[in-house]
ZAMI-973822 format. One record per residue: residue number from 0; residue in one letter; x, y, z of N, C-alpha, C in turn. Coordinates in steps of 0.05 Angstrom, whole numbers. Layout:
BEGIN
   num   residuo     n_px     n_py     n_pz    ca_px    ca_py    ca_pz     c_px     c_py     c_pz
   NUM         a        X        Y        Z        X        Y        Z        X        Y        Z
...
END
This chain:
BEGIN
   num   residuo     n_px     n_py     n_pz    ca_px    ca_py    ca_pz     c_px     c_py     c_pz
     0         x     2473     1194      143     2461     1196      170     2479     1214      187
     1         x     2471     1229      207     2478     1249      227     2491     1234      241
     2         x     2523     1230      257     2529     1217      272     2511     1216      296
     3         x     2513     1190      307     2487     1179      325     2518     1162      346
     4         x     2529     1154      341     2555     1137      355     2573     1164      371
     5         x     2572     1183      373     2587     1202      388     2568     1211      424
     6         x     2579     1223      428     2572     1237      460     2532     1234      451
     7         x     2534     1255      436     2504     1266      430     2481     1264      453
     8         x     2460     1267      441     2435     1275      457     2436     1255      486
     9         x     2442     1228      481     2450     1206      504     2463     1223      528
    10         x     2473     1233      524     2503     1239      542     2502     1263      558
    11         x     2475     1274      557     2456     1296      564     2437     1291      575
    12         x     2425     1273      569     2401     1258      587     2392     1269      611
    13         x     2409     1254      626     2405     1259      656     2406     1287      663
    14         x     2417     1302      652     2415     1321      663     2394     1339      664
    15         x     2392     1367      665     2378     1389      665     2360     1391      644
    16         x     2369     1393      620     2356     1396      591     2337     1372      588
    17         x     2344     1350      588     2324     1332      584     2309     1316      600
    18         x     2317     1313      638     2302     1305      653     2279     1319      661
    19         x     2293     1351      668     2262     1372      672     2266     1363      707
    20         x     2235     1339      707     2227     1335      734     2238     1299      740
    21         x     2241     1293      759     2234     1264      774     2221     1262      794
    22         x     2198     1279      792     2189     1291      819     2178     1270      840
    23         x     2165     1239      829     2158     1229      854     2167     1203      852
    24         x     2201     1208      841     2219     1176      841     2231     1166      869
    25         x     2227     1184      890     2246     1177      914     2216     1173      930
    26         x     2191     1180      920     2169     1171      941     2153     1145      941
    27         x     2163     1136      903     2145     1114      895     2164     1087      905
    28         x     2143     1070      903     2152     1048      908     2143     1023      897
    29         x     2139     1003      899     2131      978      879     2105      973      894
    30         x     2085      963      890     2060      953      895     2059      920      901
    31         x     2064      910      917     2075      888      919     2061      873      941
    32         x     2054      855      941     2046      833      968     2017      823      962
    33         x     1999      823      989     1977      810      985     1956      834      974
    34         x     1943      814      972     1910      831      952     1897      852      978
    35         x     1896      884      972     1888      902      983     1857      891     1004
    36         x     1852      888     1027     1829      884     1038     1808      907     1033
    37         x     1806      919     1012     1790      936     1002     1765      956     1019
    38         x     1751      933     1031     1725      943     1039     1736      962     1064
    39         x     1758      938     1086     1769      942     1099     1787      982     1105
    40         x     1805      973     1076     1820      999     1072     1799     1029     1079
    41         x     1778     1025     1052     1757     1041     1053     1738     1050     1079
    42         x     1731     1032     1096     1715     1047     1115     1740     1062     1142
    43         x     1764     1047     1144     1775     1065     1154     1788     1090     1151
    44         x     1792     1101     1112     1800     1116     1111     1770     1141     1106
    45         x     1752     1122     1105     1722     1144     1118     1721     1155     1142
    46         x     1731     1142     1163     1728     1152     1187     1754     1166     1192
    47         x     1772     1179     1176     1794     1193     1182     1810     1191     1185
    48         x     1830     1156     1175     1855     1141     1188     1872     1161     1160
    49         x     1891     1170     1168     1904     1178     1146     1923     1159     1141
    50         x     1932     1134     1159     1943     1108     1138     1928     1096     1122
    51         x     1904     1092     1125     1888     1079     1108     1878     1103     1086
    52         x     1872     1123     1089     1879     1143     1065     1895     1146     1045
    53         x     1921     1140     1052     1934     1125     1040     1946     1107     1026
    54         x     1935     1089     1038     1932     1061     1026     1919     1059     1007
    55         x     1890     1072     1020     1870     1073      989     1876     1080      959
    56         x     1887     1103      965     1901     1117      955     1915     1114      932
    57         x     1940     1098      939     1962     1075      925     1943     1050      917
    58         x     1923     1050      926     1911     1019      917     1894     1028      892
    59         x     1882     1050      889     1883     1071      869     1891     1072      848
    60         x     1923     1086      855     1933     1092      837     1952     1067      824
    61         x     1948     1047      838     1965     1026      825     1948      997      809
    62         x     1922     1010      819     1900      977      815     1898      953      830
    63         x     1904      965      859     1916      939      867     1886      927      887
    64         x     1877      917      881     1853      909      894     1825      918      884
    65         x     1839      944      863     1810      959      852     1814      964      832
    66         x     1791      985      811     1798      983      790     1812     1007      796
    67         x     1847     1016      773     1861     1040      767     1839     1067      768
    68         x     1841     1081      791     1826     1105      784     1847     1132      791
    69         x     1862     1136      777     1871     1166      793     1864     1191      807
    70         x     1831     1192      794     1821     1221      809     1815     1207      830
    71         x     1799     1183      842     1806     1175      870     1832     1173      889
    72         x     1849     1165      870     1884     1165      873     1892     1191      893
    73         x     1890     1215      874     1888     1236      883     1870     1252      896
    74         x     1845     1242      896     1832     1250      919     1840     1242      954
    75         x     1846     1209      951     1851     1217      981     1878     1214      981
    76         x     1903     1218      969     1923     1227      970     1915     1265      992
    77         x     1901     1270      968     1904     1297      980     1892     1294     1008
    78         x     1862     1285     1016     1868     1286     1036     1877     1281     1061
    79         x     1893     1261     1061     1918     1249     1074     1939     1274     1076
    80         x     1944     1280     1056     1959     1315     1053     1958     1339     1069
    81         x     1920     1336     1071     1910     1363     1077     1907     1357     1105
    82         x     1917     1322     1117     1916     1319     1150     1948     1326     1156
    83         x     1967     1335     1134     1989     1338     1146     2012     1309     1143
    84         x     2012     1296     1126     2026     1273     1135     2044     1275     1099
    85         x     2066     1282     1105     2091     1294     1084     2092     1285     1055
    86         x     2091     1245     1064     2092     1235     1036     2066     1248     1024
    87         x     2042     1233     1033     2020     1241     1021     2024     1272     1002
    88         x     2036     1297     1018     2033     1327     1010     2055     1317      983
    89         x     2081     1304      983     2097     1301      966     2076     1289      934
    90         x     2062     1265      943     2058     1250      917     2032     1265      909
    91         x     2014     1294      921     1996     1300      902     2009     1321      903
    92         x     2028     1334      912     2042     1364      894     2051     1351      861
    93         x     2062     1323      864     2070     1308      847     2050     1310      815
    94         x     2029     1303      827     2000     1302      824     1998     1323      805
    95         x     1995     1345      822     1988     1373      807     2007     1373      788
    96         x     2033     1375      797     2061     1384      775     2056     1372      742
    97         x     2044     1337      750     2042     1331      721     2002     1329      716
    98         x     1986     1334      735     1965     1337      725     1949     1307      717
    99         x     1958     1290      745     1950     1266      751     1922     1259      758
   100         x     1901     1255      757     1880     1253      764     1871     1273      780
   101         x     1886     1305      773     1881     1332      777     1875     1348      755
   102         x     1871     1374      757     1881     1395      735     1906     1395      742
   103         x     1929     1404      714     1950     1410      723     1953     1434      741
   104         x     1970     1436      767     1973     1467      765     2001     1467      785
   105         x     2023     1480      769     2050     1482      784     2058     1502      810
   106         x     2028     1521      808     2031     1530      832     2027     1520      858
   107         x     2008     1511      851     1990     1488      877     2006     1466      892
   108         x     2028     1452      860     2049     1430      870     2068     1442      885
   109         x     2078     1470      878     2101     1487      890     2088     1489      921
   110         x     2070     1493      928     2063     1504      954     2057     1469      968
   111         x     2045     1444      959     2044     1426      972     2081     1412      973
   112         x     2099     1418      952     2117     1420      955     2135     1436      988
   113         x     2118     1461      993     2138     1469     1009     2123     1449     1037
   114         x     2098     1453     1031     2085     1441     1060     2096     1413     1069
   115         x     2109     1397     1049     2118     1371     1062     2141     1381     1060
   116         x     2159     1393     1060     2189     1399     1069     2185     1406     1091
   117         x     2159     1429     1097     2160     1430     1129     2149     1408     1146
   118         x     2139     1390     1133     2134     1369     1149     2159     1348     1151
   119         x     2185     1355     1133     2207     1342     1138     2203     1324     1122
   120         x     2202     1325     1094     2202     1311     1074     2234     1328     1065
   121         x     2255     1307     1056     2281     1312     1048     2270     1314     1015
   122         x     2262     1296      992     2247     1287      972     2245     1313      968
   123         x     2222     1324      981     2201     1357      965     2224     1378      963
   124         x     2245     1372      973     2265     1402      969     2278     1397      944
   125         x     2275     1362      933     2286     1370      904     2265     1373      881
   126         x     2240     1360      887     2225     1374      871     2211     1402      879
   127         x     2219     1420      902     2210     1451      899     2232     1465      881
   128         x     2256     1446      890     2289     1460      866     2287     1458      845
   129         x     2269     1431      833     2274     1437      792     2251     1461      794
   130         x     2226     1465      801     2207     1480      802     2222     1506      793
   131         x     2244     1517      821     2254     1540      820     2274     1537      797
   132         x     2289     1523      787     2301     1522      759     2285     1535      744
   133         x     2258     1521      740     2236     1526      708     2230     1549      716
   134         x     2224     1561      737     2204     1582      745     2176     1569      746
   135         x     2170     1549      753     2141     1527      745     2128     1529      776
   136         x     2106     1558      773     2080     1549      797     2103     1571      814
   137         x     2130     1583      813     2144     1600      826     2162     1615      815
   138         x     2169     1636      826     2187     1651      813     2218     1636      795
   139         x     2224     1652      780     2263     1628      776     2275     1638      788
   140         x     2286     1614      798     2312     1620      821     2333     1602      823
   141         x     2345     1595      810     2363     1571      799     2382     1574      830
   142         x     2395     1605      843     2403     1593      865     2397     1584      890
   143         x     2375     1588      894     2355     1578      913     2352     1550      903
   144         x     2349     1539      890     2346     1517      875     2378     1500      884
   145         x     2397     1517      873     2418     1498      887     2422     1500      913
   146         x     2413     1513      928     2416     1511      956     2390     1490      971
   147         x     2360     1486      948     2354     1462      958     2361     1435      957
   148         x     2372     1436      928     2392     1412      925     2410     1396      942
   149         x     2425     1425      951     2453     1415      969     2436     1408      997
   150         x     2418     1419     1011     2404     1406     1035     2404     1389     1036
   151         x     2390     1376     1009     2375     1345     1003     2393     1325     1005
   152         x     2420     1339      997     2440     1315      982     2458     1310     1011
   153         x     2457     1337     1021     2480     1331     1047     2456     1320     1075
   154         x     2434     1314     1065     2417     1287     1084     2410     1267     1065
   155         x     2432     1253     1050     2437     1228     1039     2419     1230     1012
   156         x     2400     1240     1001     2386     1247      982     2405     1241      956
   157         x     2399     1215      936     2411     1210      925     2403     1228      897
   158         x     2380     1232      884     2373     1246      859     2377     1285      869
   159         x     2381     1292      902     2384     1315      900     2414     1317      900
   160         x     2430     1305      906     2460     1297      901     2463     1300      872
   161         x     2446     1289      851     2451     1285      824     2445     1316      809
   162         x     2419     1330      820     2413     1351      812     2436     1374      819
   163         x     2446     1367      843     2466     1396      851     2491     1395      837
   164         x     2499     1357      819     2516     1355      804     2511     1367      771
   165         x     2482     1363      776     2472     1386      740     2482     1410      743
   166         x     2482     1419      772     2476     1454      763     2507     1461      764
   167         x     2533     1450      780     2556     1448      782     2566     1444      745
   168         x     2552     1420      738     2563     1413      709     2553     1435      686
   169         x     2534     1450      690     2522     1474      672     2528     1496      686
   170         x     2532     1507      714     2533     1537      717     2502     1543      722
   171         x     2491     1526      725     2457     1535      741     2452     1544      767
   172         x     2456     1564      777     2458     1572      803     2482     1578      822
   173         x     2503     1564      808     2528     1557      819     2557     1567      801
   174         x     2567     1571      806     2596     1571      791     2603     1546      771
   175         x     2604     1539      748     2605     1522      739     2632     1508      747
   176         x     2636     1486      755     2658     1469      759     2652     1438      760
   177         x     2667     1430      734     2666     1406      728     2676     1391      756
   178         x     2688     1390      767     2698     1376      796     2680     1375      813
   179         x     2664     1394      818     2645     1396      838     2626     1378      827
   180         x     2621     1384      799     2595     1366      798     2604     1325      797
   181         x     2626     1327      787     2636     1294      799     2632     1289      825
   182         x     2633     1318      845     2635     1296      865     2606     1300      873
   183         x     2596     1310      871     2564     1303      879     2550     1287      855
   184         x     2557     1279      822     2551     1250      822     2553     1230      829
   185         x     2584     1226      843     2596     1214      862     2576     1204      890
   186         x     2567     1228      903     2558     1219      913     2532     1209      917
   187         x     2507     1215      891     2498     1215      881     2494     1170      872
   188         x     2515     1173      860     2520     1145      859     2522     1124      881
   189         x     2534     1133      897     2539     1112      916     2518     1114      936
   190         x     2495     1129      933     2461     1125      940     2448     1109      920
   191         x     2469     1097      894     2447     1081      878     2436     1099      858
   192         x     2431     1115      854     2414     1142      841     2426     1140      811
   193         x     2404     1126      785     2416     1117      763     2415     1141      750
   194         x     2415     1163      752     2415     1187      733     2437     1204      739
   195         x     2455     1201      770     2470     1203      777     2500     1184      772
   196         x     2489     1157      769     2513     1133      754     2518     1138      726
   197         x     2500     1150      717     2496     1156      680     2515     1180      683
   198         x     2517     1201      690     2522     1225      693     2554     1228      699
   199         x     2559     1208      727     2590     1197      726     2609     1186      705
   200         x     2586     1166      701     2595     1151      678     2614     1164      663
   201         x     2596     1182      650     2594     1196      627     2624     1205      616
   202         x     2621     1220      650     2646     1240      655     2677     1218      664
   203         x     2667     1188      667     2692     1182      672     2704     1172      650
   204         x     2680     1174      628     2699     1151      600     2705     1174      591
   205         x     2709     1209      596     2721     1225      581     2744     1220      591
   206         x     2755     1202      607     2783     1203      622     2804     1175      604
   207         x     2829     1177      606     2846     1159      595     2854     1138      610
   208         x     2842     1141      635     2852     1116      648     2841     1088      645
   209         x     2849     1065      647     2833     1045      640     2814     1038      670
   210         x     2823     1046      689     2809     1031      705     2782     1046      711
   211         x     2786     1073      701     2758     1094      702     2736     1090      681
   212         x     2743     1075      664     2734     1067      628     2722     1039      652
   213         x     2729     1021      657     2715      998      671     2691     1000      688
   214         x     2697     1027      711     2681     1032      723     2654     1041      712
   215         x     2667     1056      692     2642     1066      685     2623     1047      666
   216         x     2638     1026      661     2618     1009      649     2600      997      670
   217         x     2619      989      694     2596      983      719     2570     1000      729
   218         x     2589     1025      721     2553     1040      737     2534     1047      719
   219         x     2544     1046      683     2524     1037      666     2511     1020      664
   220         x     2523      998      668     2507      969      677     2482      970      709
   221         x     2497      986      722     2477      988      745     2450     1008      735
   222         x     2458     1025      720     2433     1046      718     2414     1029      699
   223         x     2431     1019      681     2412      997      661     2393      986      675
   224         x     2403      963      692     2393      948      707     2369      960      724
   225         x     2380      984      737     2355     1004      753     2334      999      736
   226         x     2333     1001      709     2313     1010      682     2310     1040      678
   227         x     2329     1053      691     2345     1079      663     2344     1076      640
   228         x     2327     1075      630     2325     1073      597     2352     1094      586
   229         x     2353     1106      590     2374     1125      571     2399     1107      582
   230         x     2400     1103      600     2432     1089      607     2437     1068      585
   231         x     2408     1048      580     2407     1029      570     2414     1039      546
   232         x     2418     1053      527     2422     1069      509     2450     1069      505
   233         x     2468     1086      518     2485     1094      530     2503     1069      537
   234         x     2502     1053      542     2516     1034      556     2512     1014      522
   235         x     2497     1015      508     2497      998      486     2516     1008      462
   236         x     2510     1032      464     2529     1056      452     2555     1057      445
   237         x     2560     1047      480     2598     1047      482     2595     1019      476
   238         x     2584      998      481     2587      964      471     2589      962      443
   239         x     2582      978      429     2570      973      398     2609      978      389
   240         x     2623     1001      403     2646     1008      394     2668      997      409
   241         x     2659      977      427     2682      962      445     2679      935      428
   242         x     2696      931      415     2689      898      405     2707      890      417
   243         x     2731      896      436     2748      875      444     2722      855      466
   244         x     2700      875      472     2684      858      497     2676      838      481
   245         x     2681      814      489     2669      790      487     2638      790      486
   246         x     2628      806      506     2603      802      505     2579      832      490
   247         x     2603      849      475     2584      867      465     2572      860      450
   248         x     2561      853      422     2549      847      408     2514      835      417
   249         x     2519      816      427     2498      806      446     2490      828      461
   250         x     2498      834      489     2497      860      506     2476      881      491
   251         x     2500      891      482     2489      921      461     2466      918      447
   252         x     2457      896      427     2436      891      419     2405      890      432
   253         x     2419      869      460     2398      872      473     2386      896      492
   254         x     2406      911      497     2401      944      515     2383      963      495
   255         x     2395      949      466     2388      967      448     2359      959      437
   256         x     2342      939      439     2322      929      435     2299      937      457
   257         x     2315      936      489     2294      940      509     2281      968      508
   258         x     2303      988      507     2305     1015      497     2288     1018      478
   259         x     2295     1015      449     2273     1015      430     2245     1010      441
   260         x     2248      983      458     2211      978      455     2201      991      483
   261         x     2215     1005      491     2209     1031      520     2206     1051      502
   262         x     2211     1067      467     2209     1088      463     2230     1105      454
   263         x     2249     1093      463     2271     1111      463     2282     1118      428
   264         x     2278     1124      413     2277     1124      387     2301     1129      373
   265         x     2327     1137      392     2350     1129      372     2357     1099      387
   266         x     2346     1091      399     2356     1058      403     2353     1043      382
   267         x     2329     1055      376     2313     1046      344     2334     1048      319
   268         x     2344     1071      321     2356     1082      299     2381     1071      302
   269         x     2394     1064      325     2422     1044      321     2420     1019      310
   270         x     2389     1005      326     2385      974      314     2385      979      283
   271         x     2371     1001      265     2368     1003      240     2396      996      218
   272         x     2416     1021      240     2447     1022      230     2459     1006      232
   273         x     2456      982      252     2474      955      249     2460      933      230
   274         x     2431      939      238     2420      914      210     2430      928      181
   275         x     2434      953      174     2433      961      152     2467      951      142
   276         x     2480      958      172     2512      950      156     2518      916      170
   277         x     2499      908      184     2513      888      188     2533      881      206
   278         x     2528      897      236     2547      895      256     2535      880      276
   279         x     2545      865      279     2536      850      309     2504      825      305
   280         x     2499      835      275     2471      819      271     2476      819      237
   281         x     2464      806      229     2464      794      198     2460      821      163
   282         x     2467      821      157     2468      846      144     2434      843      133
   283         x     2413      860      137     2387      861      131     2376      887      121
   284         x     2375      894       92     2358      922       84     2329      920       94
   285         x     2316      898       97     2284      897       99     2284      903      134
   286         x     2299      898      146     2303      896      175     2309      931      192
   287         x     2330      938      178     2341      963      168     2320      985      169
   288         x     2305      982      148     2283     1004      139     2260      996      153
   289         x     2252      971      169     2242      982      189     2248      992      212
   290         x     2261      994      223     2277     1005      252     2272     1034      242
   291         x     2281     1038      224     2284     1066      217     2248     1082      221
   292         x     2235     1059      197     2208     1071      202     2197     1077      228
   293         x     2197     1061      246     2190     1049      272     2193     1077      282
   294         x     2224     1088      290     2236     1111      301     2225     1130      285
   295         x     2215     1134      261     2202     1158      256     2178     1163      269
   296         x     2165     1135      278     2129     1141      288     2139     1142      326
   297         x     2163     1134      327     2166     1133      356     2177     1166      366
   298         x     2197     1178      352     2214     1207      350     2196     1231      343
   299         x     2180     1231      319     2165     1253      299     2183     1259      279
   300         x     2183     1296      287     2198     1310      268     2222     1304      268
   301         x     2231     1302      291     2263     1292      298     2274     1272      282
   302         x     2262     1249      301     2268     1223      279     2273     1221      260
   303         x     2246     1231      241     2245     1233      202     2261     1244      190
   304         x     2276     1267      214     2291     1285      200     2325     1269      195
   305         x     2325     1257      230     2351     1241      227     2360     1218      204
   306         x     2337     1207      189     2340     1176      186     2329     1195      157
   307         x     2319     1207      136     2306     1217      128     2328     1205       93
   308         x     2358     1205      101     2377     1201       82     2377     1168       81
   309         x     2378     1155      100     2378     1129      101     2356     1116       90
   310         x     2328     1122       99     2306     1116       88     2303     1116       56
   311         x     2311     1138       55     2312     1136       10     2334     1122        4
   312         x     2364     1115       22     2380     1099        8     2365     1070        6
   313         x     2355     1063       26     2344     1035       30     2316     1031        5
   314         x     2303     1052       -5     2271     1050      -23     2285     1031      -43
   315         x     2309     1034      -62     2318     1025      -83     2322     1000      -81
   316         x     2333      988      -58     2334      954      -56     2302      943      -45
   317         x     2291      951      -35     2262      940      -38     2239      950      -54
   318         x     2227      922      -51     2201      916      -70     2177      943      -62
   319         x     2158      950      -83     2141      969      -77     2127      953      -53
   320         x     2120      927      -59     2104      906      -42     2117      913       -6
   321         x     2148      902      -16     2157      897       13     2152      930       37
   322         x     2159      954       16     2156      969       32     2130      969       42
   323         x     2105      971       32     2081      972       48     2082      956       64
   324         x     2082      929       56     2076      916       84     2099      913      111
   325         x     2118      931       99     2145      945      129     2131      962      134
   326         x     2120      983      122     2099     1010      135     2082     1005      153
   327         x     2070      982      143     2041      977      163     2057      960      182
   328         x     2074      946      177     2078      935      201     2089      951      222
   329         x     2104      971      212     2119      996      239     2096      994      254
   330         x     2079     1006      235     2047     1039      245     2038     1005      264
   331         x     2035      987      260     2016      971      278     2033      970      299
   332         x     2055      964      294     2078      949      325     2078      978      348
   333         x     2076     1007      324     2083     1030      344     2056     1037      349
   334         x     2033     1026      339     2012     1041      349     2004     1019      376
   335         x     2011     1004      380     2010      983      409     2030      994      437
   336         x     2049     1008      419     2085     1007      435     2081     1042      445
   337         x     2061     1055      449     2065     1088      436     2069     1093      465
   338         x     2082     1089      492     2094     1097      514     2114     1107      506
   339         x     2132     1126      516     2166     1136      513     2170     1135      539
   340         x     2184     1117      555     2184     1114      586     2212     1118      585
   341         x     2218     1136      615     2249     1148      623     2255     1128      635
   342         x     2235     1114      653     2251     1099      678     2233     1078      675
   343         x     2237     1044      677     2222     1026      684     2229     1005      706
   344         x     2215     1004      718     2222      981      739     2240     1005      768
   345         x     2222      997      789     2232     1005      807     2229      983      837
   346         x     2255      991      848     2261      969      867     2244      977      895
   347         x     2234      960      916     2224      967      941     2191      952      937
   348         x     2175      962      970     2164      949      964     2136      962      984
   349         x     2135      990      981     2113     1002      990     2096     1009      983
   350         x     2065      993      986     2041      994      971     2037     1019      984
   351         x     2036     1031      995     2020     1068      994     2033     1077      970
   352         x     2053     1077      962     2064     1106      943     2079     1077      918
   353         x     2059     1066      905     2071     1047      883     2092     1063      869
   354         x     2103     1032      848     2123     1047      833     2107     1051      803
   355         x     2116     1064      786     2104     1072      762     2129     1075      746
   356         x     2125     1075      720     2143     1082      702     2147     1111      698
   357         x     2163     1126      681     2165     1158      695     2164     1157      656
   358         x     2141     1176      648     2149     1188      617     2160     1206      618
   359         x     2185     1210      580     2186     1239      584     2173     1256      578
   360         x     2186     1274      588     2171     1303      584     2153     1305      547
   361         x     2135     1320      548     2129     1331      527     2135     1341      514
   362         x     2148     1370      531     2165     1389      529     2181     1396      547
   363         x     2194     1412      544     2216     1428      567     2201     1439      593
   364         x     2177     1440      599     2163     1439      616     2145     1428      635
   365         x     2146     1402      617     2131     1384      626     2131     1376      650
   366         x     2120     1367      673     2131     1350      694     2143     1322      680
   367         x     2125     1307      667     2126     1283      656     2092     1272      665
   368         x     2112     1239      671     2083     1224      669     2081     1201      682
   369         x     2066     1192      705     2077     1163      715     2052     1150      699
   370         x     2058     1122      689     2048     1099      691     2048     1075      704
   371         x     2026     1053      702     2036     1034      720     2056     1025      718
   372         x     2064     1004      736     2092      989      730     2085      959      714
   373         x     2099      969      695     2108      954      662     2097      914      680
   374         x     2075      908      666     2069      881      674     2075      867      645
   375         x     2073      837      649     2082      822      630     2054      820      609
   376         x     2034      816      620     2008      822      599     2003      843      587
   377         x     2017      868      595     2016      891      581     2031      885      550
   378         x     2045      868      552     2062      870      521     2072      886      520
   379         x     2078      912      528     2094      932      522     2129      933      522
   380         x     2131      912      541     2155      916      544     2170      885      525
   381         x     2166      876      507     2166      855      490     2187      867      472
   382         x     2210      851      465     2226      857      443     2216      860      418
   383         x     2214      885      406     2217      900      380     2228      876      362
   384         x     2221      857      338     2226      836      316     2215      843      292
   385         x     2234      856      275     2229      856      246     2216      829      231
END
């Protein structure tokens, strides 16, 4: 197997290459309280209330009183938008970028992007800045891009703090300097901002000090907690190789299970490597070769390719029997489980702009993808059990 226990793809995450967009994580919010007065919402956002346009809106896009419709979602999103009122222009540029109960189109998001910055949305200057990164719906302009960043971040903007720490840590627009970009994860962090705690992290366990090695377990623990899936990753990662912690084994397993059944497919592929050797959980080939399978229908080409050596070491200790019915059981568990969510669970509590889960990208261009927020009847979010 390919080392999987080093820095690797984890340790990149947050940043540039594999976030892309977060375009409407600082607008959404949780869906929370009493049951939508529906009829109510509706005739006033007929007669032109653009709070209750709003409302509708989010009641919409979250189900909350009605049934889930997004092209209504986005219909009166937009026109709440088209009366001028910032969030609204923010969460259907959002809209467009990933092609939410719209056509996609990144030009359209780029321009409702600028229109709520001029309505004094802080938020739209970091999603018009990844835009200008990709060139997506606008020209590329990676320094323009860091100069929306730094706006955002120096008016408390905790994810545009994190982004002006990408382009500092890569040379995207900016002079590359590792220092600079600490201190805008830095600050970044201490807004709470879990892609920004991941990102510190990262950079403080390259350090020898012990007390920077602690911290950074704290703000791994906090991004976990956020439901940063990749942190959760990441934070299980370094537990799996800290055994003096008392509590890694447990810990790590379980970061490494939530992960898995969010998608994340080398979470998969660690659970596989400890059942296979026997670290932290009972030594299991039948246990083993499924994790592995699982992460191939969860990863693709990637996956199959990673695990591809392990998989034929494991054929020889099982039965022709046992492997089929490990096969079908992956293909059933992943054809229920088939979300790959970046982010789950978000804190607050504003029914206009719900919270949603954030997918990743498709590709390197993708916006991504919100879904609702992860309920307990959904099953989705249920521990992964060989």
């Amino acid at each position: 197997m390919k080392r999987i226990f080093g820095r690797g793809v984890s340790a990149q995450v947050a940043l540039f290459a594999a976030t892309v967009l977060t375009l409407a994580l600082s607008t959404t919010r949780c869906a929370i309280g009493a049951e939508a007065d529906i009829p109510r919402i509706q005739a006033g956002a007929e007669r032109g209330s653009i709070q209750q346009e709003i409302e509708l809106a989010g009641a919409y896009f979250a189900g909350h009183g009605v049934a889930r419709d997004e092209k209504q979602a986005a219909y009166w999103y937009e026109k709440a938008a088209n009366s001028g009122d910032p969030g609204a222009q923010l969460q259907i540029g959002f809209f467009y970028e990933a092609g939410i109960g719209v056509e996609r189109n990144p030009s359209r998001a780029a321009q409702w992007f600028e229109r709520a910055i001029a309505g004094g949305s802080v938020s739209a200057k970091v999603n018009l800045g990844v835009a200008y990164i990709w060139g997506m719906g606008v020209r590329k302009d990676p320094e323009f891009a860091a100069k929306l960043f730094r706006e955002a971040a120096e008016k408390g903007n905790g994810p545009g703090a994190c982004f002006l720490g990408d382009s500092y840590y890569f040379g995207i627009g900016v002079q590359k300097d590792v220092d600079k970009a600490r201190h805008w994860f830095e600050v970044g962090a201490k807004k709470h901002d879990p892609q920004a705690e991941l990102s510190l992290a990262i950079l403080l366990l390259g350090q020898t000090d012990q007390s920077e090695e602690e911290r950074a377990f704290r703000l791994l623990r906090d991004a976990a907690k956020a439901g940063y899936v990749p942190a959760k990753h990441e934070l299980a990662l370094r537990l799996v190789r800290k055994t003096d912690f008392p509590s890694s084994p447990h810990e790590a397993i379980a970061q490494l299970q939530d992960a898995s059944s969010h998608g994340f497919w080398k979470s998969t592929v660690v659970l596989g490597v400890l059942n296979r050797d026997g670290r932290g959980v009972a030594k299991d080939a039948a246990a083993a070769y499924l994790y592995f399978r699982v992460a191939t229908l969860q990863g693709g080409e990637s996956a199959a390719k990673f695990v591809e050596n392990d998989v034929h070491a494991l054929l020889p200790v099982l039965a022709a029997s046992q492997i089929e019915s490990l096969n079908a059981k992956a293909a059933d568990w992943a054809s229920s489980h088939d979300r790959r969510l970046e982010f789950v669970r978000y804190p607050g509590g504003d029914k206009n702009f719900p919270a949603f889960a954030l997918a990743y990208p498709d590709s390197g261009l993708h916006a991504g993808r919100l879904f609702p927020a992860i309920e307990p009847q959904e099953h989705f979010g249920e521990t992964f059990q060989p």
